[in-house]
C-alpha positions in Angstrom: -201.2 -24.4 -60.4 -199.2 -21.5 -59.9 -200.9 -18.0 -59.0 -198.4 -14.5 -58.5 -200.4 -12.8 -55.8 -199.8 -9.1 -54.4 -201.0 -9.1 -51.1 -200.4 -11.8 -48.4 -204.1 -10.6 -47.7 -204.9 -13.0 -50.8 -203.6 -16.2 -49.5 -205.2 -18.8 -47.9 -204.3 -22.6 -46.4 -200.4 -22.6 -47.3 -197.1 -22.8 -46.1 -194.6 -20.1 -46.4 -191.2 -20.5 -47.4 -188.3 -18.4 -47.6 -184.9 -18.4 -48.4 -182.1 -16.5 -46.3 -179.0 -16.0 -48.2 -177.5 -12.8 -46.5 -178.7 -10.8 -43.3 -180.5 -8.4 -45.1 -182.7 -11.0 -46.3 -183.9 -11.7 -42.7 -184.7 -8.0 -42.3 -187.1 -8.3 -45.6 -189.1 -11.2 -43.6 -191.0 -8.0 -42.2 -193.8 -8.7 -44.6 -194.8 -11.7 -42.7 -195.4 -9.9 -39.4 -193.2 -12.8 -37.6 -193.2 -13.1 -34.2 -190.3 -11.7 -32.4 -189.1 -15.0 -30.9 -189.2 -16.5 -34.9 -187.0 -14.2 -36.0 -184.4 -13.9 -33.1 -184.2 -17.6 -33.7 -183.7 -17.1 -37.4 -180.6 -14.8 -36.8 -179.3 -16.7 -34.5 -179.3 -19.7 -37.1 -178.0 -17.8 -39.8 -175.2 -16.5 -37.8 -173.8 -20.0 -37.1 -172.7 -20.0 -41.0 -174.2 -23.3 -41.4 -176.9 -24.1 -44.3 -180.3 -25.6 -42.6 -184.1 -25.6 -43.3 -186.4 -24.5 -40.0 -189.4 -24.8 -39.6 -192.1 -23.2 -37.4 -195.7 -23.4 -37.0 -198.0 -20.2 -37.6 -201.8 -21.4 -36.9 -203.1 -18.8 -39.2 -205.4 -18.7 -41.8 -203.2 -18.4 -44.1 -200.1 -19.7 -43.3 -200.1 -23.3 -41.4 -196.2 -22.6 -40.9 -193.0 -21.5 -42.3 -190.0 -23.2 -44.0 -186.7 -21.0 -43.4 -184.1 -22.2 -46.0 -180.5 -20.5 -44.7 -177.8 -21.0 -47.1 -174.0 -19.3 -47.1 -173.7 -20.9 -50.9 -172.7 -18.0 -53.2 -171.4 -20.0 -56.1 -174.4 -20.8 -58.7 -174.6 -24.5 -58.7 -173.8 -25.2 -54.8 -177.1 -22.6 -54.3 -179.0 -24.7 -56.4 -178.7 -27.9 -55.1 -179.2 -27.0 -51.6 -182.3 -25.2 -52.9 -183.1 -28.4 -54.8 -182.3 -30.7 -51.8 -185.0 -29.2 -49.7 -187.9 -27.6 -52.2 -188.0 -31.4 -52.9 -189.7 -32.0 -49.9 -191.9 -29.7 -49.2 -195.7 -30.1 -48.6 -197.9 -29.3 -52.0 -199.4 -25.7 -51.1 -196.8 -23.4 -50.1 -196.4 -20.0 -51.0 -192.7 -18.9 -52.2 -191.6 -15.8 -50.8 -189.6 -13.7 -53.5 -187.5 -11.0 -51.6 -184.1 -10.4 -52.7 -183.8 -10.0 -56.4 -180.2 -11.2 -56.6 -181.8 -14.5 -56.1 -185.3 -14.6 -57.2 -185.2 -16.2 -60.4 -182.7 -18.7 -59.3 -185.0 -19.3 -56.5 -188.2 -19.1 -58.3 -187.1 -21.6 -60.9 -185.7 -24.3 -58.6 -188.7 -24.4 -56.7 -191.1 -25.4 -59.9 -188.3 -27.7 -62.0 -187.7 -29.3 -58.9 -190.9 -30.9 -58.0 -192.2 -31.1 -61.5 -194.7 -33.7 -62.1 -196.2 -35.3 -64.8 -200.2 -36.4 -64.5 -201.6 -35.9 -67.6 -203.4 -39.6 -67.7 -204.2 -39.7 -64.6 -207.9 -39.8 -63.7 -207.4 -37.8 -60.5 -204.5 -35.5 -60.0 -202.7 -34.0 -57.1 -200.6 -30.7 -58.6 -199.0 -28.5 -56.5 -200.6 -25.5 -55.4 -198.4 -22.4 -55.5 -198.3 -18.7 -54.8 -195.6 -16.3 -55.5 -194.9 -13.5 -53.7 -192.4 -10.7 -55.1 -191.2 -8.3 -52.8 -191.5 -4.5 -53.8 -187.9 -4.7 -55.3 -188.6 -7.1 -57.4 -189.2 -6.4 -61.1 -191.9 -8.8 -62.2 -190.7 -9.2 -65.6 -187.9 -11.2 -63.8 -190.9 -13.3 -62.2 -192.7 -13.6 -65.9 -190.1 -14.5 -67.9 -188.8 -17.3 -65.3 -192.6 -18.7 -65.5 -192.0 -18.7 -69.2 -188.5 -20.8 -69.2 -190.2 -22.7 -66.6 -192.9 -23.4 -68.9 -190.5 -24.3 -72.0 -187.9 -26.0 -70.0 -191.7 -28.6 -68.6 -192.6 -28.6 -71.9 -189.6 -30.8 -73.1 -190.3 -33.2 -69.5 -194.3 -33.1 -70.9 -192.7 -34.5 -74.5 -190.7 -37.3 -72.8 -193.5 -38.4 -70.4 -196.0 -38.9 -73.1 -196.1 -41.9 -74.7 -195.1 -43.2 -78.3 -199.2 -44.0 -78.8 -200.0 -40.5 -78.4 -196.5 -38.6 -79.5 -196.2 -40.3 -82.9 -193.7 -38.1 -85.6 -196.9 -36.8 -86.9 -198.2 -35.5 -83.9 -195.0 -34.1 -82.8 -195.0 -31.8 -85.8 -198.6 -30.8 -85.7 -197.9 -29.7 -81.9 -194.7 -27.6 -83.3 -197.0 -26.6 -86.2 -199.8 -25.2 -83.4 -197.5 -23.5 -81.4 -197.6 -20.0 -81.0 -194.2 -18.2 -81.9 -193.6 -14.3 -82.2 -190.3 -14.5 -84.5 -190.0 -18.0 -85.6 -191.2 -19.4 -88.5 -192.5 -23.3 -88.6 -192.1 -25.7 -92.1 -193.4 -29.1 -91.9 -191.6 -32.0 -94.4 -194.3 -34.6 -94.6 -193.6 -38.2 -95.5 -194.2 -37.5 -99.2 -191.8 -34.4 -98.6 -189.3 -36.5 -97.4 -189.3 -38.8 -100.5 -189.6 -36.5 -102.6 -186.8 -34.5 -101.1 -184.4 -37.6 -101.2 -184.4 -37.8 -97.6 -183.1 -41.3 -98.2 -181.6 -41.9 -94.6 -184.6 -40.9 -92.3 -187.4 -42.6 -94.9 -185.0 -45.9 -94.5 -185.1 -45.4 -90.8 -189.0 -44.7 -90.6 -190.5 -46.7 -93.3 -190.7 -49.7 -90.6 -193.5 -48.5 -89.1 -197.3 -47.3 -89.9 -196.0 -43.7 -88.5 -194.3 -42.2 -90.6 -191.0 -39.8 -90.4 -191.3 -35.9 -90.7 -189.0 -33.3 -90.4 -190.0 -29.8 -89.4 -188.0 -26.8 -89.5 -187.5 -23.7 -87.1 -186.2 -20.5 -88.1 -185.6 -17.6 -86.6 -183.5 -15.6 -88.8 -183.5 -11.6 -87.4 -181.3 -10.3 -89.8 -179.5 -12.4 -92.8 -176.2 -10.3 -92.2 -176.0 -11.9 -88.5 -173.5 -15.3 -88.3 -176.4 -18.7 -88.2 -176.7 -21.9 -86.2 -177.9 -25.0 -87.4 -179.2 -27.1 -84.4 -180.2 -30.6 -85.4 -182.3 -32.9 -82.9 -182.8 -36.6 -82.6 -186.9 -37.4 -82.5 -186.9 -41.0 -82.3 -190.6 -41.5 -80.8 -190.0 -45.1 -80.4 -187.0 -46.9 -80.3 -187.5 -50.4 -81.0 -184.0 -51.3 -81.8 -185.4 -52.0 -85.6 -184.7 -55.8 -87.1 -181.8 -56.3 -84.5 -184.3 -55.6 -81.8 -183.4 -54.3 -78.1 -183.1 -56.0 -75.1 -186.2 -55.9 -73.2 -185.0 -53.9 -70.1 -183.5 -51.5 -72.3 -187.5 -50.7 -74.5 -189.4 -49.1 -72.1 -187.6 -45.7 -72.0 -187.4 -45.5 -75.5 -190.0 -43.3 -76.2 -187.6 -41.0 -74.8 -185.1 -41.2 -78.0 -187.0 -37.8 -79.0 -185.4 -36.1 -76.3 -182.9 -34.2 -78.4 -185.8 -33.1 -80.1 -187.6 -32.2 -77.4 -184.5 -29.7 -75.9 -184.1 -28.2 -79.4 -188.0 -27.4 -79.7 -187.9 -25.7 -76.2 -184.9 -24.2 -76.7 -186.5 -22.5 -79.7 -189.7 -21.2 -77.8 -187.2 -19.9 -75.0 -185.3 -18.3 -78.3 -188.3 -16.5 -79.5 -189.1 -13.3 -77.8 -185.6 -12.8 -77.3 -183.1 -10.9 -79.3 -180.1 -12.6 -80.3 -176.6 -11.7 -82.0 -177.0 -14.9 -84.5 -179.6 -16.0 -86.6 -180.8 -20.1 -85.7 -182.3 -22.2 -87.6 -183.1 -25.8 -86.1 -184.5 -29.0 -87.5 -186.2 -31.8 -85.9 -185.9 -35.3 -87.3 -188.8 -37.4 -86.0 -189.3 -40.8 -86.7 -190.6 -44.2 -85.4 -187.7 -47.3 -85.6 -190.3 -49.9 -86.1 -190.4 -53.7 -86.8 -191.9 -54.6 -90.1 -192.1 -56.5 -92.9 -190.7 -53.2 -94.7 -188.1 -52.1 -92.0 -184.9 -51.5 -93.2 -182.6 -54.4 -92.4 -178.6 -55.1 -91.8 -176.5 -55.1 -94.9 -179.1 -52.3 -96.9 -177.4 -49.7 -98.3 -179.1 -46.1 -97.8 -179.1 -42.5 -99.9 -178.9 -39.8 -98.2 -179.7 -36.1 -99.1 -176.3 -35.3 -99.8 -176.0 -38.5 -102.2 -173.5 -40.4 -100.1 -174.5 -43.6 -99.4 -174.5 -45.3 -95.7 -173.9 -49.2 -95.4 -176.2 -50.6 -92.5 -174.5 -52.7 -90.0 -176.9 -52.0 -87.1 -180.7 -51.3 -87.4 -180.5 -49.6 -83.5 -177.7 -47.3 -85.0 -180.5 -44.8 -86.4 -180.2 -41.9 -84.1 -177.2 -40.9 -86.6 -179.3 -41.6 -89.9 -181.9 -39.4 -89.5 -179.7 -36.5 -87.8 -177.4 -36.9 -91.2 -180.3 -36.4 -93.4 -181.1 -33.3 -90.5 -177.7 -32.2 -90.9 -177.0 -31.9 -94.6 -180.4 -30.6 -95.0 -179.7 -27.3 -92.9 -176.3 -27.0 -94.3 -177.4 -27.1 -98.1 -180.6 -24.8 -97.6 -179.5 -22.5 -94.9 -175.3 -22.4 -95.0 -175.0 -21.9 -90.9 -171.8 -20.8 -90.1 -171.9 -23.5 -87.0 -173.9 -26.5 -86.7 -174.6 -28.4 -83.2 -176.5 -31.7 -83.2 -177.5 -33.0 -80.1 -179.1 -36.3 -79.4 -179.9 -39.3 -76.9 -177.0 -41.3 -78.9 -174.6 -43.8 -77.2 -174.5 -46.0 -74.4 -170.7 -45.3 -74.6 -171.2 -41.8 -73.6 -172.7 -43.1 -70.1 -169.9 -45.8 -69.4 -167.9 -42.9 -70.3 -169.5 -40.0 -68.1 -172.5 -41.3 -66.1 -175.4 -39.9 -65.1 -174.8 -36.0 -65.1 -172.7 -35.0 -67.3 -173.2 -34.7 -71.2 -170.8 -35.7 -74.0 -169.4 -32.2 -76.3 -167.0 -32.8 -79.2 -166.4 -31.4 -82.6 -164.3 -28.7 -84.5 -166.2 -25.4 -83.0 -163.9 -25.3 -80.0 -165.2 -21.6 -79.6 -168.4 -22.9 -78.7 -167.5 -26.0 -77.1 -164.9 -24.3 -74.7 -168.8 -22.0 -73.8 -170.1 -25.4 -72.7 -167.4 -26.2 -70.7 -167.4 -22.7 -68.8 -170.4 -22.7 -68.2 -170.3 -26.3 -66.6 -168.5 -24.9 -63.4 -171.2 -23.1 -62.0 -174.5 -24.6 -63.7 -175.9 -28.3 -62.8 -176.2 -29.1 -66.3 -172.3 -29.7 -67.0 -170.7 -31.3 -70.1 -167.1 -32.6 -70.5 -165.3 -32.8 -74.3 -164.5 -36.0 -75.7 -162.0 -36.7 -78.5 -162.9 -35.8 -82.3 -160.1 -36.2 -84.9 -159.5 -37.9 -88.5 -158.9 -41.7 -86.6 -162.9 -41.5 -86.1 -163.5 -40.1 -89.3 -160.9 -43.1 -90.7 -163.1 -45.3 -88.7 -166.6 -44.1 -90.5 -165.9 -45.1 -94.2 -167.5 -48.3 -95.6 -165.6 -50.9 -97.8 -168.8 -51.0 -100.4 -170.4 -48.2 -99.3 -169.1 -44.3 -98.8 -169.6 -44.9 -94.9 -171.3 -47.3 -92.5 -173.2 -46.8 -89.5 -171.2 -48.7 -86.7 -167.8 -49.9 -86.9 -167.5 -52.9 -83.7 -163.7 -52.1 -83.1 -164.4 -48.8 -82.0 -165.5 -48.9 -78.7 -165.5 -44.8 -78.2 -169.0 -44.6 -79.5 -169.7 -41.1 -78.9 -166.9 -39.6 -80.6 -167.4 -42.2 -83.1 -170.7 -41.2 -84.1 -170.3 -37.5 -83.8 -167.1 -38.1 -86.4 -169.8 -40.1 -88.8 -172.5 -36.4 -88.6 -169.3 -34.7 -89.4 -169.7 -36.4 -93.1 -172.4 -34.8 -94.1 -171.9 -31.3 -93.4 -171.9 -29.8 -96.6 -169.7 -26.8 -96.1 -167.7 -28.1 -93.5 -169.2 -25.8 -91.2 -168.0 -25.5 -87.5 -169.1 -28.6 -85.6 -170.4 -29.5 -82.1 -172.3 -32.5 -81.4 -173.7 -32.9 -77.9 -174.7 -36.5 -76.7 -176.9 -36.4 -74.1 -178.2 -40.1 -73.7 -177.0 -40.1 -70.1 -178.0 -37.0 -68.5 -181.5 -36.6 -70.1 -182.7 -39.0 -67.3 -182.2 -38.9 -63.6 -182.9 -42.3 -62.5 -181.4 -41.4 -58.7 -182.8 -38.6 -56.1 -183.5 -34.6 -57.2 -180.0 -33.0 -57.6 -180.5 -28.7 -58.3 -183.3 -28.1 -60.6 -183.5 -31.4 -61.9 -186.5 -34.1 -60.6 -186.3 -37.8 -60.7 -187.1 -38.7 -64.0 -187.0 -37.0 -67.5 -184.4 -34.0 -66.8 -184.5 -30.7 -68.8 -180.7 -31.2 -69.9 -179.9 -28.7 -72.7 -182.5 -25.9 -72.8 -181.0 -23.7 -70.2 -177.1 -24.1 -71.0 -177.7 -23.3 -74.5 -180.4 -20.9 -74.0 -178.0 -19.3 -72.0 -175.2 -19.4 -74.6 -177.1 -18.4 -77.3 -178.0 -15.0 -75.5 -174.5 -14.6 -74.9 -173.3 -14.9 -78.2 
């Protein structure tokens, strides 16, 4: 639960916290009536120039105590993670004090990514119980519309958490379908859609499994003279590896193989009310990679929309399939100017970059050299990896027009943004973002970002999309 109050007056059994990033923040602390001894201590902490959390105990009815975060960090991401590092830990009812409106959506936002938690099946819960105070500086549309990227940016973590039994391709859709947008417009591609469509590459991909694929379609289109974005997401609600099934270590996080998806769906709703310079249009490929009698199998050869035909080598190379059909679909209906996929793809990409930092490649080095700007002073950070014609080379098939994994190449990300590449049908300008290491955080909180499902994506390109 979080609650914006107005008066302190209205709070009951928490814990204050506050952050002190300059001097004058100390002077704002008025509006907890602090005793005098509190706040000489405060000063003297702050003037040490050393970043620390205090703590004091109140005894009122209102506030059991206070946490005094005191950081000198001015750069973005270094304020961040020392807000992350500490908000982790703090007791579940506290009230957040919102006083200086340099930092207040920073602030605000840390706090609530940075202890999110997921407890939808669980028979009893124990949420969080926040209030926000803003200060009389504050304009609370900055306080409302961090709630809402809050709320998007959970949204995605809510998709990830919930599993394949209940977030099936079908129920995916029907949540996007029921979803309230402003500006966007929502189109659903059933099963039967899909065949009919020659969607030949996602059908193959899906028809494994009683659930079948669908594809549904954002737009957002403010004026048809502005420059469009195609954004293509990876839904896989359950990876099974297909015929040439996964390791059993490797299946349980699988139903997080929507998570491209799940960004680009956020991203949309935090796209909405906002007015943009460029016109997006984004597609979500779901599907289930099942085990079947009627799966698809090594050595099939697929259609996809475009008519180019895919030669399968690996079953658990699917990610690439459906995003193709994605892919050529939006460039043959909507003719974007630029077209990003972005997907849980490779394993390479990890080996490659670990655990925080995303894979960006492609011809669009306008957009990609955005992502890499913005990496020094955000904590979701990307780093470009090679794209040229030796990966393209590397794509075509012997006895079909390409194939979906060539074992020589070991750069797999670059590989199998290369193979997306084929199926833009106007060549548009290209960036594919692999995320399949950074959408989980398997270690300790780290800025914004939890243990567990991350929110990698929606802000940076939320962000970049307002700037453009």
């Amino acid at each position: 639960m979080t609650k914006i109050v107005k008066n302190v007056s209205d709070i009951s059994s928490s814990h204050a916290v506050c952050i002190i990033s300059s001097s004058s923040d100390i002077e704002l602390l008025w509006v907890l009536k602090l005793d005098q001894n509190i706040a000489k201590k405060i000063r003297q902490e702050y003037k040490k120039k050393q970043d620390n959390c205090l703590y004091f105990f109140l005894g009122r009815k209102n506030f059991e105590g206070i946490y005094i975060l005191i950081t000198h960090k001015k750069d973005p991401k270094g304020f961040t993670e020392f807000l992350g590092k500490h908000f982790s830990k703090l007791p579940k009812n506290y009230t957040l004090f919102c006083l200086n409106s340099d930092i207040a959506s920073t602030t605000l936002e840390t706090c609530l990514l940075s202890r999110y938690s997921f407890q939808r099946f669980k028979s009893e819960r124990d949420l969080d119980s926040v209030y926000v105070y803003a200060g009389k500086d504050i304009d609370k549309k900055i306080i409302q519309q961090s709630l809402e990227k809050v709320e998007n940016i959970s949204l995605a973590r809510d998709l990830w958490e919930t599993p394949s039994n209940e977030l099936t391709p079908e129920a995916f859709a029907k949540l996007v379908k029921k979803t309230k947008f402003k500006n966007t417009k929502v189109r659903i591609l059933s099963p039967k859609d899909i065949e009919k469509k020659w969607l030949g590459l996602i059908h193959a991909v899906g028809k494994g499994s009683e659930n079948k694929p669908y594809m549904v379609i954002l737009e957002k289109i403010q004026d048809k003279k502005l420059p469009s974005y195609g954004i293509v997401g990876k839904g896989i609600t359950f990876d099974t590896g297909g015929i040439q099934v996964k390791p059993e270590n490797f299946m349980y996080e699988m139903k997080g193989d929507m998570w491209g998806a799940a960004v680009t769906f956020a991203l949309m709703k935090q796209l909405d009310s906002v007015d943009l310079g460029v016109n997006v249009v984004a597609c979500l490929c779901l599907a289930e990679n099942a085990i079947s009698s009627t799966s698809y199998k090594p050595s099939d050869i697929c259609t996809g929309y475009t008519g180019k035909t895919v030669e399968i080598i690996h079953t658990d190379a699917e990610g690439r399939l459906v995003l193709a059909d994605g892919v050529s679909y939006i460039s043959k209906n909507y003719t974007p100017k630029h077209m990003i996929t972005i997907a849980t793809l490779t394993w390479a990409v990890m080996v490659a970059l670990g655990y925080r930092y995303a894979g960006v490649m492609g011809t669009d080095k306008n957009f990609i050299q955005k992502l890499l700007k913005y990496s020094k002073d955000h904590t979701e950070q990307y780093v470009e990896l090679p794209f040229d014609d030796n990966f393209l080379e590397k794509t075509q098939s012997k006895i079909a027009d390409f194939k979906n994994l060539d074992r020589t190449v070991h750069a797999g990300s670059s590989m199998w943004g290369a193979f997306l590449y084929n199926f833009l049908e106007n060549k548009e300008e290209y960036t594919h973002i692999d995320i399949a290491g950074t959408y989980l955080n398997g270690g300790d909180p780290y800025g914004k970002m939890p243990s567990g499902a991350t929110w990698f994506g929606v802000e940076s390109l939320s962000d970049i999309f307002q700037s453009l």
